[in-house]
DRENBA-26240 format. One record per residue (C-alpha): x, y, z; residue number from 1. Coordinates in Angstrom, 2 decimals. Each point is the difference from the previous one (the first is absolute). Example, Ala and Ser with C-alpha at 12.3 -4.5 7.8 and 13.67 -1.06 7.14 Angstrom:
BEGIN
+---------+---------+---------+-----+
|      c1 |      c2 |      c3 |   n |
+---------+---------+---------+-----+
|   12.30 |   -4.50 |    7.80 |   1 |
|    1.37 |    3.44 |   -0.66 |   2 |
+---------+---------+---------+-----+
This chain:
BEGIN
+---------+---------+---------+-----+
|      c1 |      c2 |      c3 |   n |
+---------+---------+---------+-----+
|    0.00 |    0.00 |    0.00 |   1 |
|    1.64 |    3.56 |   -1.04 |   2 |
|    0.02 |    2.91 |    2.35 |   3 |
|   -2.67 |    1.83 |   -1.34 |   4 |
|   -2.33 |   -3.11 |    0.12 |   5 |
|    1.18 |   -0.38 |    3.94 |   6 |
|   -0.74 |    4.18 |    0.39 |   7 |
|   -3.58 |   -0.75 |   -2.01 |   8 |
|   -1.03 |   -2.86 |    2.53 |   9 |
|    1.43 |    1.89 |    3.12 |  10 |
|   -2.33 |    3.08 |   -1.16 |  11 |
|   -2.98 |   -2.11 |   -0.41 |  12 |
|    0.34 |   -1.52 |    2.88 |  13 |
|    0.35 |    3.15 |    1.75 |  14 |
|   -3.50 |    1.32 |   -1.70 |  15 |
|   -1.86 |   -2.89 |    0.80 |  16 |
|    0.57 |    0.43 |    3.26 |  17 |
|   -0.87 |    4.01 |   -0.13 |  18 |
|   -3.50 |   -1.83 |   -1.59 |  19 |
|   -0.54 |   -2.31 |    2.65 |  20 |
|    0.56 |   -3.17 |   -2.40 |  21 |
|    2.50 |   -1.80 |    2.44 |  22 |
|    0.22 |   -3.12 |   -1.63 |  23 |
|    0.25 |    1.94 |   -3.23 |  24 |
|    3.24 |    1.13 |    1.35 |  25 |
|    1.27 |   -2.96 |    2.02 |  26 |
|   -0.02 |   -2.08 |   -3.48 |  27 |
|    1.77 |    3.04 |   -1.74 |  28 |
|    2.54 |   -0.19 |    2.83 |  29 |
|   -0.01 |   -3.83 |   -0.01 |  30 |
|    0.71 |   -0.32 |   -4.24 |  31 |
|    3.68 |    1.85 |    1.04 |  32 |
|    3.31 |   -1.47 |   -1.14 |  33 |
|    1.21 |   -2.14 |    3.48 |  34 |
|    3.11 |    2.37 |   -0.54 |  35 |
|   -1.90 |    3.29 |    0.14 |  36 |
|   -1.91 |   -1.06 |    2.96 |  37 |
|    2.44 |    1.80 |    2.57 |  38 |
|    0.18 |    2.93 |   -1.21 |  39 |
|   -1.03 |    2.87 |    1.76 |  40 |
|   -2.50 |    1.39 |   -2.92 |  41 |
|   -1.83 |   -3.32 |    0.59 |  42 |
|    0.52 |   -0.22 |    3.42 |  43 |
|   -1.39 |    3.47 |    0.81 |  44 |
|   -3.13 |   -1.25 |   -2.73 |  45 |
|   -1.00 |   -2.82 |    2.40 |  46 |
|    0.38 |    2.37 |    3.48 |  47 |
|   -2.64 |    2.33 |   -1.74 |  48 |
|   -2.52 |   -3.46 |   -1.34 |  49 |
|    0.33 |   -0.80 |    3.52 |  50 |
|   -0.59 |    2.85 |    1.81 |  51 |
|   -2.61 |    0.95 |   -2.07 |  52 |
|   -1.39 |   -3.08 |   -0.20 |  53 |
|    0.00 |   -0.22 |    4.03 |  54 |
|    2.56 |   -3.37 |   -0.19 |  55 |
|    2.02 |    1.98 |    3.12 |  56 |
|    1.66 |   -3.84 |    0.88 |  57 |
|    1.34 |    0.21 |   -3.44 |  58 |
|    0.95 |    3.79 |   -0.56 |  59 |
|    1.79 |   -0.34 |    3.42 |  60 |
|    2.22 |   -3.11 |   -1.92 |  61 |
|    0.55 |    2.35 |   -3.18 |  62 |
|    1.02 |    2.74 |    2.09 |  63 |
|    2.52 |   -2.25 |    1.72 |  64 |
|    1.70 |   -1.23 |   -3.13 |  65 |
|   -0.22 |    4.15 |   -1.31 |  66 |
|    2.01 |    1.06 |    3.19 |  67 |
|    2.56 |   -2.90 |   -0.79 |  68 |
|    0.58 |    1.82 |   -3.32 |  69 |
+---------+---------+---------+-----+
C-alpha cells in the first residue's frame, strides 16, 4: 500500500469517526499495512475512534503505546 493510500484510509477513518460510524472507521483502521500500524498518524486515529466512540479501556491502551513513542 503507497503512502497516499495509508494517508487516504487514516483520513477516512478519522471522518467516520467525526460521523459517528465507528465501525466504519475501525475497518478503515483495521485494512492498514501490519507495518504502518505503529505509527503515530494511526495511532493517534484509533485514540480519537475510541474516545469518541466511548471504548475508554481501549483509548487508555492507545494512549499508552502513543506516550512510548
Amino acid at each position: 500500500m503507497q503512502a497516499f493510500q495509508i494517508r487516504r484510509k487514516v483520513t477516512a477513518a478519522s471522518g467516520f469517526a467525526e460521523l459517528g460510524l465507528y465501525q466504519e472507521a475501525v475497518e478503515e483502521l483495521e485494512e492498514l499495512p501490519a507495518a504502518t500500524r505503529d505509527d503515530i498518524p494511526v495511532l493517534a486515529t484509533w485514540l480519537q475512534v475510541y474516545q469518541s466512540w466511548g471504548k475508554w479501556s481501549e483509548a487508555a491502551a492507545v494512549a499508552e503505546r502513543l506516550i512510548q513513542k
